[in-house]
C-alpha positions in Angstrom: 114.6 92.7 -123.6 118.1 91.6 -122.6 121.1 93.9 -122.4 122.5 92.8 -125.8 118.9 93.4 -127.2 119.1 96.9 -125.8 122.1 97.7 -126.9 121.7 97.3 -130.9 118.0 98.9 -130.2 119.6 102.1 -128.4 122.5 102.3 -131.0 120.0 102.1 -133.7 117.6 104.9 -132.6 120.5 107.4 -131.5 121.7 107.1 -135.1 117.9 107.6 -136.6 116.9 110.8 -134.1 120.3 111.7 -134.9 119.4 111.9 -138.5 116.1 113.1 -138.2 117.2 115.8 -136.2 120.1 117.4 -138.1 118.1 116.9 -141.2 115.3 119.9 -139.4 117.7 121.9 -137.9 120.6 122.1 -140.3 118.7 121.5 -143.6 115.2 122.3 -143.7 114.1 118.9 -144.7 111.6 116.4 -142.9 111.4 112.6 -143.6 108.3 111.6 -141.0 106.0 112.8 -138.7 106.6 115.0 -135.8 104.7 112.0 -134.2 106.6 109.6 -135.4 110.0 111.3 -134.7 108.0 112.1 -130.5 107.5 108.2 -130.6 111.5 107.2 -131.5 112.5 109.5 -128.9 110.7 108.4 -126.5 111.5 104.6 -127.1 114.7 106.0 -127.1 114.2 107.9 -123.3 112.7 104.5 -121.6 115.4 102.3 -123.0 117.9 104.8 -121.4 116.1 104.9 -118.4 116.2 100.9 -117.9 119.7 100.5 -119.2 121.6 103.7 -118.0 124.7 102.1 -118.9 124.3 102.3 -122.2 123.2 105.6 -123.1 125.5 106.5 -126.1 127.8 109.7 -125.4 125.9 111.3 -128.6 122.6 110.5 -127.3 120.0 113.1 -128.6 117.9 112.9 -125.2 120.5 115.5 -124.0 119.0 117.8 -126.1 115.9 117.6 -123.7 117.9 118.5 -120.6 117.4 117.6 -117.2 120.4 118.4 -115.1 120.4 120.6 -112.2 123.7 122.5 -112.0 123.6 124.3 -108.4 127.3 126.0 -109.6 128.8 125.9 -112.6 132.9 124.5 -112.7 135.2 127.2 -113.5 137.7 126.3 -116.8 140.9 127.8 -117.9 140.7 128.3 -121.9 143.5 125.8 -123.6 143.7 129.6 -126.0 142.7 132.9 -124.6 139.1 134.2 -125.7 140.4 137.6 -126.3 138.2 140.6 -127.0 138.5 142.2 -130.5 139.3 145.8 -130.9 136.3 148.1 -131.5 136.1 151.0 -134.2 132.9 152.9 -135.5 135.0 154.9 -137.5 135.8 153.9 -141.5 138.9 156.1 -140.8 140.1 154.1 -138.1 139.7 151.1 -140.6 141.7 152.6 -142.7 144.5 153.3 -140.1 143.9 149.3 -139.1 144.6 148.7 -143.0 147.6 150.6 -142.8 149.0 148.8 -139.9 148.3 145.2 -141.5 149.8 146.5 -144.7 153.2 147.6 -142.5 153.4 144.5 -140.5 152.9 142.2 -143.6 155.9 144.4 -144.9 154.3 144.9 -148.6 153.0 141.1 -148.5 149.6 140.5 -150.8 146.4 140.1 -148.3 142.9 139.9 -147.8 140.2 140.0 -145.6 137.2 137.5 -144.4 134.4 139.2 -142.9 131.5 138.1 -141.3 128.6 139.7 -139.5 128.9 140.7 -135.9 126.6 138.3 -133.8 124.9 139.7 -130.5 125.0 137.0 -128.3 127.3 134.8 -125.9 131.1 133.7 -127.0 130.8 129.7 -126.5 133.6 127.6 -126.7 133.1 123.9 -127.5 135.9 121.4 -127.1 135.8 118.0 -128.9 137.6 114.7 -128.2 137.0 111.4 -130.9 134.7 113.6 -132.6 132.2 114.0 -129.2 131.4 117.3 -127.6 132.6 117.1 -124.0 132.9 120.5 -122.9 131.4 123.8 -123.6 133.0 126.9 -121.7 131.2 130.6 -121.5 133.9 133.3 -122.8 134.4 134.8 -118.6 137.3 136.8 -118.4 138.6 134.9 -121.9 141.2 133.2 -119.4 139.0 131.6 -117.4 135.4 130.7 -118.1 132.2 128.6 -116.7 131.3 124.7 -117.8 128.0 124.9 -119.5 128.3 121.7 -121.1 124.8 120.4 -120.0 122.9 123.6 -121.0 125.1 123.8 -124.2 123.8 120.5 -125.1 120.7 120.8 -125.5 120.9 123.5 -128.3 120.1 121.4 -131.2 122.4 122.6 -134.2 125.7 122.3 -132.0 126.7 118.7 -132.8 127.5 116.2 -130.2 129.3 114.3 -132.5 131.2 116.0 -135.7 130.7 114.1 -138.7 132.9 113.8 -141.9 136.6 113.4 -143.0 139.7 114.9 -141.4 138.7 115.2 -138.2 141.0 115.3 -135.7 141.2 113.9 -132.4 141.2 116.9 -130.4 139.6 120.7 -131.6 137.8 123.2 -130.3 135.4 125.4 -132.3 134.3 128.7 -130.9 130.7 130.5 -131.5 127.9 133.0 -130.6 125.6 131.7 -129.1 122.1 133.8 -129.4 117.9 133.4 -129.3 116.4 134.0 -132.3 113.9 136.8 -133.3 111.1 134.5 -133.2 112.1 132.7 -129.9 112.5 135.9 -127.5 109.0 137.3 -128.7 107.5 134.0 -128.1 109.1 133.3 -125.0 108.2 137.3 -123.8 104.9 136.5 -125.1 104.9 133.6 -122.7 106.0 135.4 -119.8 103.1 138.0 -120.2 100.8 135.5 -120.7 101.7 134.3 -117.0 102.1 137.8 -115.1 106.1 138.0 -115.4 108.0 140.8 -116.3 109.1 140.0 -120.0 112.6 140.5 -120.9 114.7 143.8 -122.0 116.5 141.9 -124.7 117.4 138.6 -127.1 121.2 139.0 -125.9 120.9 139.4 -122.1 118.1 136.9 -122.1 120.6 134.1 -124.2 123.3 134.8 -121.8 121.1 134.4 -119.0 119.6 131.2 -120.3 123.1 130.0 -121.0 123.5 130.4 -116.9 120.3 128.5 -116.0 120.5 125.4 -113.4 118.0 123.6 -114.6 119.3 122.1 -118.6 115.4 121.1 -119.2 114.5 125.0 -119.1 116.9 125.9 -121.3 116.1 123.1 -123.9 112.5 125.3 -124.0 114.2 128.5 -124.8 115.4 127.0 -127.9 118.4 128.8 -128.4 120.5 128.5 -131.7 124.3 128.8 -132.1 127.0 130.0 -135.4 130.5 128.9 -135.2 132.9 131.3 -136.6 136.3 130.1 -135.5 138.5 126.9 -135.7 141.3 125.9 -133.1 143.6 123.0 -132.9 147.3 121.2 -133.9 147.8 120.3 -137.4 144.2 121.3 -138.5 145.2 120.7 -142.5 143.9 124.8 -143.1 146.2 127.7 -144.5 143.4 130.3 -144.2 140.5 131.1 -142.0 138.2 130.7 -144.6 139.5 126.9 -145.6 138.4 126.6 -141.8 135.2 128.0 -141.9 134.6 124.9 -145.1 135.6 122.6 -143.0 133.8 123.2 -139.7 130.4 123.6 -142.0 131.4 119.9 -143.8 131.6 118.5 -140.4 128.3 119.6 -139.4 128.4 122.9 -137.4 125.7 126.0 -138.7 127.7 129.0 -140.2 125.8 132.1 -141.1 126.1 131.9 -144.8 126.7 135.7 -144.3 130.6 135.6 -145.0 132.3 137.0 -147.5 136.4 136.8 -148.6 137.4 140.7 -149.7 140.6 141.3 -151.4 140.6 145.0 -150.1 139.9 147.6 -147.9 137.8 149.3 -150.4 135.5 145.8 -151.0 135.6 145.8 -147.0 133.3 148.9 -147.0 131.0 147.2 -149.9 130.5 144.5 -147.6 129.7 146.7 -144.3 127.5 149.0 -146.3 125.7 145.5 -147.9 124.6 144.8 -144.5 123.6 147.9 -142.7 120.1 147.1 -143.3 120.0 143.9 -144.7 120.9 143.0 -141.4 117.7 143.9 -140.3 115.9 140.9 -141.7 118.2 138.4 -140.2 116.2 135.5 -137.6 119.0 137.3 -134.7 120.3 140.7 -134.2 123.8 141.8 -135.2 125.9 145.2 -134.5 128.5 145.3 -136.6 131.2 143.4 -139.1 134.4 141.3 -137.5 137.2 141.8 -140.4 139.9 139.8 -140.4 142.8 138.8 -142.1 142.0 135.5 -144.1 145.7 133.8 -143.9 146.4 132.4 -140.6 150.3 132.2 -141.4 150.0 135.7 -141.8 147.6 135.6 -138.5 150.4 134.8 -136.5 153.2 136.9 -138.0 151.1 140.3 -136.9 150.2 138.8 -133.0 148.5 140.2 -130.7 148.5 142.8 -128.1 147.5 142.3 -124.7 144.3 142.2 -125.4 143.2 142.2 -128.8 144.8 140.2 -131.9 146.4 142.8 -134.4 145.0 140.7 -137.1 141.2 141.4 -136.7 138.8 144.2 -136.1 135.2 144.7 -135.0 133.5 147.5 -137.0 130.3 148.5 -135.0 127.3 149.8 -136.5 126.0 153.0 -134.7 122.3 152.3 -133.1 119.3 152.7 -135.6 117.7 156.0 -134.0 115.5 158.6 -135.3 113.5 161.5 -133.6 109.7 161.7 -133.8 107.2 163.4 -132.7 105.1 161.4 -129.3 101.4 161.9 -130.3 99.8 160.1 -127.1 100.0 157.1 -124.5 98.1 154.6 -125.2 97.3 151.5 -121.8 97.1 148.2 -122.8 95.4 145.4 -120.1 97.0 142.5 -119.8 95.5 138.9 -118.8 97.0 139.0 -115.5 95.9 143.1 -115.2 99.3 144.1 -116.2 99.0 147.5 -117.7 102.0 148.5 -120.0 102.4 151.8 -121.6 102.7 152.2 -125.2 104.1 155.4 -127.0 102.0 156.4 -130.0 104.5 157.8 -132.5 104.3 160.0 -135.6 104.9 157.3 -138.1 108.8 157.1 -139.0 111.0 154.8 -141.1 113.7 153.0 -139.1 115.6 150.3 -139.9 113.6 149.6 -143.1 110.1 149.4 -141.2 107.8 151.7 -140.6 107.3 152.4 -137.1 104.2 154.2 -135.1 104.4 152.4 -132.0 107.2 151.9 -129.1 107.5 150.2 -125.8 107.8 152.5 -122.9 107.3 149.3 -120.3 106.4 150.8 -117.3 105.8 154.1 -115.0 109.5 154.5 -114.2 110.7 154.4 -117.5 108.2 157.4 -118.1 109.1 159.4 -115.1 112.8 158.7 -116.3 112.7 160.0 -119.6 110.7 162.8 -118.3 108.0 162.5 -121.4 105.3 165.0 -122.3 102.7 164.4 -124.9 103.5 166.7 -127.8 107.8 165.9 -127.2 109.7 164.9 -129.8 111.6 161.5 -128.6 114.7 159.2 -129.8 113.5 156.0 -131.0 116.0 153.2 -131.6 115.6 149.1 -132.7 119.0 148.5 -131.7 119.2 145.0 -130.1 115.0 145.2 -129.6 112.8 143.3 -131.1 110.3 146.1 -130.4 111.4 149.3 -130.9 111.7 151.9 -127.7 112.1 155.1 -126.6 115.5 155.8 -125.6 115.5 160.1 -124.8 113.9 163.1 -125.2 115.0 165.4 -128.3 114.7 168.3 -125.6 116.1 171.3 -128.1 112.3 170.4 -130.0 110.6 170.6 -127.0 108.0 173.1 -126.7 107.8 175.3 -123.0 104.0 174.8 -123.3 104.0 171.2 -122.8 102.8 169.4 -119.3 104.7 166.0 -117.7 102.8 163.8 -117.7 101.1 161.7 -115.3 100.4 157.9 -115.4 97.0 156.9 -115.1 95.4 156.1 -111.4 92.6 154.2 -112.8 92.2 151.2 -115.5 91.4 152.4 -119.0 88.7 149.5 -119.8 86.9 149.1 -116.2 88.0 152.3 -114.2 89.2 150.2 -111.6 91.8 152.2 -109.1 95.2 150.8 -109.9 97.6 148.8 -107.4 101.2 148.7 -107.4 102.6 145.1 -106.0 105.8 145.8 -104.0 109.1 145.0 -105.7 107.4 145.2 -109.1 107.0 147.8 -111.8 104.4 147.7 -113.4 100.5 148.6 -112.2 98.2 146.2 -111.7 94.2 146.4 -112.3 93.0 144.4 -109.6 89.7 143.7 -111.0 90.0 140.3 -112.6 86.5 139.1 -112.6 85.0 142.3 -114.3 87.7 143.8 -116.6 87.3 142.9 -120.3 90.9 142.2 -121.3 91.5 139.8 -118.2 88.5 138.0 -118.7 88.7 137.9 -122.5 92.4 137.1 -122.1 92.2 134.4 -119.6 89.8 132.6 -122.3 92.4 133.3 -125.1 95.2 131.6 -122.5 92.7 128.9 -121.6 92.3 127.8 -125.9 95.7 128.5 -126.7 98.0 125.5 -128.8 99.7 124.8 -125.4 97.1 125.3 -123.0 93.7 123.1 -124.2 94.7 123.4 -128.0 91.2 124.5 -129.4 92.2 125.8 -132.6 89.2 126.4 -134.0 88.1 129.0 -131.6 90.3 132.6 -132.2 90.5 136.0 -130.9 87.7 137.5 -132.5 85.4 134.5 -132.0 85.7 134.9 -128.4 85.0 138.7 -128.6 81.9 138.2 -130.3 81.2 135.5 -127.5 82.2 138.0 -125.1 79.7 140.8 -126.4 76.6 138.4 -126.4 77.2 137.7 -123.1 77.4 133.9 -123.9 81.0 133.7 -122.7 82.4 134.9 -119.8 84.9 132.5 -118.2 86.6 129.3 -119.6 84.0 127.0 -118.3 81.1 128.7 -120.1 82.5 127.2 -123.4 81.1 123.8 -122.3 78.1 125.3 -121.9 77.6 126.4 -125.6 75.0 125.4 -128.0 74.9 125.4 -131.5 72.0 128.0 -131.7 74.7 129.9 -129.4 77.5 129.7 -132.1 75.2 130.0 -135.1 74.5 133.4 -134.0 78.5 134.4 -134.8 79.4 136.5 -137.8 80.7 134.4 -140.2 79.7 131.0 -138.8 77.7 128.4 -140.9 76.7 125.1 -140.5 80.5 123.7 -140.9 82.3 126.0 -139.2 79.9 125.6 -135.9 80.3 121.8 -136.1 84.0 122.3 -135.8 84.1 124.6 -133.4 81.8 122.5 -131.3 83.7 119.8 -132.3 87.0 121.5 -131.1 85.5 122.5 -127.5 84.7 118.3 -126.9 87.9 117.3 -128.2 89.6 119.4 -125.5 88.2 117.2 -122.8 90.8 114.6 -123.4 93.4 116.9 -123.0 96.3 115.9 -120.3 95.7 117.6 -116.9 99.2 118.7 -117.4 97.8 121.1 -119.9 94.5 121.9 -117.9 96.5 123.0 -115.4 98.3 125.8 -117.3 95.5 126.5 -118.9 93.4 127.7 -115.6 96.2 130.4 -115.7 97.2 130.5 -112.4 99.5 133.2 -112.3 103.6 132.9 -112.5 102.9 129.1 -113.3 104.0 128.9 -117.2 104.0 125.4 -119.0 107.1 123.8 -117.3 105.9 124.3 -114.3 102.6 123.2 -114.7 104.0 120.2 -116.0 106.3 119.5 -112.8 103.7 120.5 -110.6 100.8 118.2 -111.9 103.3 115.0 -111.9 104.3 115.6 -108.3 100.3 116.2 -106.8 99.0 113.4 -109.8 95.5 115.2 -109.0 93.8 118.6 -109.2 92.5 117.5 -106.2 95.6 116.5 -104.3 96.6 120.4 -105.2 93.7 122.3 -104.2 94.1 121.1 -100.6 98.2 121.6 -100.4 99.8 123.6 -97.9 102.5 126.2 -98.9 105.2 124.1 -97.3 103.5 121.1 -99.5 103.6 122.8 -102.6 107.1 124.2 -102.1 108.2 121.0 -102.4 107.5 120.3 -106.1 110.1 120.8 -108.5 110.4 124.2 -109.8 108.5 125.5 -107.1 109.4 128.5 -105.0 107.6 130.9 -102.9 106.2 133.4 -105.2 104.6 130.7 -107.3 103.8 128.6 -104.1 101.7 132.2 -102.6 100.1 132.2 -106.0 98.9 128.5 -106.0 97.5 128.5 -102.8 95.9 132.1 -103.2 94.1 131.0 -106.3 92.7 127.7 -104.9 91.7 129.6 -102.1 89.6 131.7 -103.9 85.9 130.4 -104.2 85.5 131.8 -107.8 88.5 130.1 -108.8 86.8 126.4 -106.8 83.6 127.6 -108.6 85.5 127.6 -111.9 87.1 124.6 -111.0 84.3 122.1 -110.4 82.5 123.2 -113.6 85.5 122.7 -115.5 85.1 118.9 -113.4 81.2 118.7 -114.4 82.3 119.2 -118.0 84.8 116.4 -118.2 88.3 117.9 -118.2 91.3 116.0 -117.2 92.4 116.4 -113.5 94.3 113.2 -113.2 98.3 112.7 -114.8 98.1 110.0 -117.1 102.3 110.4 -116.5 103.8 107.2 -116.5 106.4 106.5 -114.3 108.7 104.1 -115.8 108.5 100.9 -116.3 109.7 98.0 -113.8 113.1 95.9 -114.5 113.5 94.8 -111.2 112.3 94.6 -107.7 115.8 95.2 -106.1 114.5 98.2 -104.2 111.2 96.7 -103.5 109.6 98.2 -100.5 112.4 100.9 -99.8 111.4 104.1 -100.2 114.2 107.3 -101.2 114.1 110.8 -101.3 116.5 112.3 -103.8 118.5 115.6 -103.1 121.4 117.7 -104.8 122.9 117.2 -108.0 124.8 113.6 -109.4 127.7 112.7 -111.8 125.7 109.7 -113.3 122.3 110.9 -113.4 120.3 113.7 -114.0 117.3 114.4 -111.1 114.4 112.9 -112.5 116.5 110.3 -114.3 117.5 108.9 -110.5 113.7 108.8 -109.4 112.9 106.9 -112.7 115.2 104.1 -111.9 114.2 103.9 -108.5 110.8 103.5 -109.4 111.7 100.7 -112.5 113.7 98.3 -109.7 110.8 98.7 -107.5 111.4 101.5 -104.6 109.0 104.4 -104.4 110.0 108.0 -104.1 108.9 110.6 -101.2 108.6 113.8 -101.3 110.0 115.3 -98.2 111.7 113.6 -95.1 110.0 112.0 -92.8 109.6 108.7 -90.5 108.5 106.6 -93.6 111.4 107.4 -95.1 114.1 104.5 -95.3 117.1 106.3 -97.2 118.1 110.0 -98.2 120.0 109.7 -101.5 122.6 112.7 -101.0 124.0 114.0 -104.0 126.5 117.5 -104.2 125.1 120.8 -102.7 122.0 119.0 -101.1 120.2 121.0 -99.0 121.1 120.8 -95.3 117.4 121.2 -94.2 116.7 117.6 -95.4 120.3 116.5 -94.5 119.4 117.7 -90.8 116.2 116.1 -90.9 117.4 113.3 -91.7 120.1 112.8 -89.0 117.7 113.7 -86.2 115.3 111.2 -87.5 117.9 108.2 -88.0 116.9 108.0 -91.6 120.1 106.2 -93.6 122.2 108.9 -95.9 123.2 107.4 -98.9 125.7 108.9 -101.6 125.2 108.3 -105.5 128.0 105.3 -105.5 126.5 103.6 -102.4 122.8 104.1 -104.4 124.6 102.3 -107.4 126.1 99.4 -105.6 122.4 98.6 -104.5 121.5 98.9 -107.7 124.1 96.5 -109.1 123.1 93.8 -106.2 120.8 92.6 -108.5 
């Protein structure tokens, strides 16, 4: 394909993923396939990686991420990101009312109100139309570039479409993880031994702040603008603004509401108290604020806070019930989390009977005794907790209590892992839940994707003694299945059918599957395309592994700890026997020239023009092969910012040739 061919192929698929893409996130609709939308990306990806230079500035392969960020650029705000004032108090609305009223000297007003979002403050600058920076709120002076992480959130455009648009604006919105997401992704994280997190809106802010853009492309994050800025915008009011940011493409909650008094203000706040509740992100409270931005201006600011707009906070959902019992729940890594068994209460417009109490130090904090009645909030939880005891209820009779010493499914003693909080049961190869739980990780949609096989299937497996580990479903028979409650002729065939349609699944995916512990889909990924081989793995030093992306030295203990293990090789060659994947299919990408030809590179630090992978991608398409650590072989170090100055060192003593990025592109442009 020549370069002019490219060009008008690359144009043409940014516009259709473009398409495709805001059609699913911002309306609901689908035209194709997922497959078929997978297969115009990736066209799209190779065609990038051969011509880099013509990579379109709205290209959607930035929502897939890929930049490493070792420190993020500080940027002064073009307009302060000042904090709004606070109230919880309808009284001190009032008292705001009345000082609107005053300043406006007897002028006609009214309000715009919209939810209170609990996320992260994002401010997104656009030039021509194209996104080309987004800045964290900071100290609302001063604030971090995220613009590679903000990117790959799929409903903020990277290019505003419509009419009016001017050639330079910034909009402003909260950026947040839905509902959904932060239980998956928690779901994910105890799937693989982590500590899941305490909340949606520490975990979004955190995820904002990531290095690596390709992570936080997983996290699927989601963003509402609320706020226009700019000269000679064409808008008298905020809520003309609000029209026009949605006509030219960004999400707004369709929560808003225009209120022509203070009274309708409370109607609106009152609305949502628990309607809230059933929103896909959390909220904590109502941002009134006066609709005309003429009359915006006129009232100012104070040194902190405009005088023009309010924050009306709603108090924390909490209710006092009484704590019937402690239940222990067995994790598939042996994690053992404590759950509070609750007199059944109504908060928040759900019935609850069951809160988190996460771990032995939380207990021994709160100071809880079986019989106590305790605080329990939703808050900004997904799950609800236990935030206190209600101690005036308490009864003198009752005992603290103490956390269990032994495992409540095997009676294994219990171990505590330094620097961690939870306790561990140690007996993986007899306890129920771990083995039953490794199976459920081992079939799971991301793992080998055997969707005919579920949680109670592999119970009754479990119980007949006809499955025990992973590898024992290739072992099953029909007879085996037919035995099942429920299962006929049909659903046995499937199910059969689903186990040998497995064995053509990616090693990528095998390798997460085997549940090695602290190694969650990403990294499996990354780590099988480094080692190509299960093999290649198995036998890998620490210092070997440690060098794979992703990798550091709590995962790189656990790797080499499991393969060390001779149940776990045991596991692993009848896994082999039965015909699972443990080669990468990955293709590297495809060759354009042979102007590296016989040079080998190893790539370090972060680059202006490319992202990390991208780099080794087009060394490998113009011929050159890629190392992974310094050594004699090696012909030149590509040294981009904040390299390492291990491998920098290395390199020096060893006479291996330092490169920057502009040196590696005038070799590039040689041919």
């Amino acid at each position: 394909m020549t370069a002019a061919e490219a060009k008008k192929r690359i144009e043409k698929l940014t516009d259709e993923v473009n398409y495709h893409n805001d059609l699913y996130y911002q309306k609901n609709k689908t035209e194709i396939t997922d497959r078929e939308f997978d297969l115009l990306l990736e066209e799209l990806i190779k065609l990038e990686q051969q011509f880099p230079d013509l990579k379109q500035p709205d290209s959607p392969t930035q929502r897939v991420g890929g930049t490493i960020s070792k420190e993020f650029k500080t940027v002064t705000h073009r307009y302060p990101m000042l904090s709004l004032g606070n109230t919880y108090s309808r009284e001190e609305l009032q008292d705001f009312d009345g000082r609107v009223a005053k300043g406006l000297d007897g002028e006609k007003y009214e309000y715009f109100c919209e939810l209170k979002f609990d996320g992260v403050s994002i401010s997104l600058i656009y030039e021509n139309g194209l996104l080309v920076r987004g800045i964290t709120r900071g100290d609302g002076v001063r604030g971090d570039d995220v613009t590679h992480n903000v990117r790959t959130i799929r409903n903020i455009p990277l290019k505003a479409k419509g009419k009016g648009i001017p050639a330079t604006f910034e909009v402003r919105g909260e950026v947040f993880l839905p509902k959904k997401e932060f239980e998956r992704l928690n779901k994910e994280r105890e799937d693989i031994g982590e500590e899941t997190y305490a909340n949606a809106r520490n975990t979004a802010s955190g995820t904002l702040k990531m290095q690596d853009s390709s992570i936080v492309a997983q996290r699927r994050l989601d963003c509402f603008a609320y706020y226009l800025l700019g000269e000679d915008l064409g808008v008298e009011s905020h809520e003309a603004a609000i029209h026009k940011i949605e006509s030219w493409g960004f999400q707004v909650s369709p929560t808003y509401k225009k209120c022509k008094t203070i009274e309708e203000v409370f109607d609106y706040i009152d609305h949502w108290e628990n309607r809230r509740q059933g929103l896909p992100l959390e909220t904590d409270g109502v941002v009134i604020k006066v609709n005309n931005l003429d009359q915006q201006e006129r009232l100012g600011f104070t040194a902190k806070s405009p005088r023009w707009a309010i924050a009306y906070k709603y108090k924390a959902q909490s209710i006092s019930t009484r704590l019937n019992g402690i239940t222990y729940q067995v994790g598939r890594t042996g994690a053992v989390t404590p759950v509070a068994e609750l007199e059944p209460v109504l908060l928040a417009g759900t019935t609850v009977k069951r809160a988190s109490l996460h771990n032995a130090n939380e207990i021994a904090r709160l100071d809880l005794r079986i019989g106590d009645y305790v605080f329990v909030e939703k808050g900004g939880e997904i799950i609800p907790k236990v935030t206190g005891v209600d101690l005036p209820k308490r009864s003198p009779s009752l005992k603290p209590l103490k956390y269990i010493s032994k495992c409540p499914e095997c009676g294994t003693e219990l171990v505590r892992r330094e620097g961690e909080a939870a306790h561990y049961c140690p007996n993986d190869k007899g306890c129920p839940p771990q083995i039953k739980g490794r199976i459920e990780h081992f079939i799971q949609r991301k793992a080998m994707d055997i969707d005919s096989l579920g949680e109670m299937t592999i119970k009754q497996l479990y119980d007949l003694d006809l499955l025990k580990s992973p590898a024992d479903l290739y072992d099953l028979k029909k007879e085996d299945v037919m035995q099942l409650e429920g299962f006929k002729e049909l659903s046995t065939k499937n199910l059969l059918q689903g186990i040998e349609q497995s064995k053509s699944t990616p090693f990528e995916a095998v390798l997460f599957a085997i549940g090695i512990r602290h190694v969650g889909k990403t990294v499996a990924e990354k780590i099988a395309r480094h080692f190509k081989t299960m093999d290649n793995l198995a036998k890998a030093t620490r210092e070997e592994v440690l060098e794979a992306p992703e990798v550091g030295e709590i995962i790189a203990d656990s790797v080499v700890s499991f393969f060390k293990d001779k149940d776990n090789r045991r596991e692993i060659e009848r896994l082999r026997k039965a015909g699972l994947q443990f080669e990468s299919k990955f293709k590297e990408a495809e060759k354009v020239s042979d102007v590296l030809g016989g040079k080998s590179f190893v790539v370090s630090g972060t680059f202006q023009h490319y992202e990390r992978d991208e780099i080794k991608d087009v060394i490998i398409a113009n011929g050159g092969k890629v190392l992974s650590g310094v050594s004699g072989k090696l012909d030149y170090l590509v040294a981009g910012e904040n390299m390492g100055p291990a491998k920098r060192e290395k390199a020096e003593k060893l006479g291996i040739k330092i490169i920057s990025e502009e040196e590696f592109q005038k070799m590039l442009k040689d041919r």
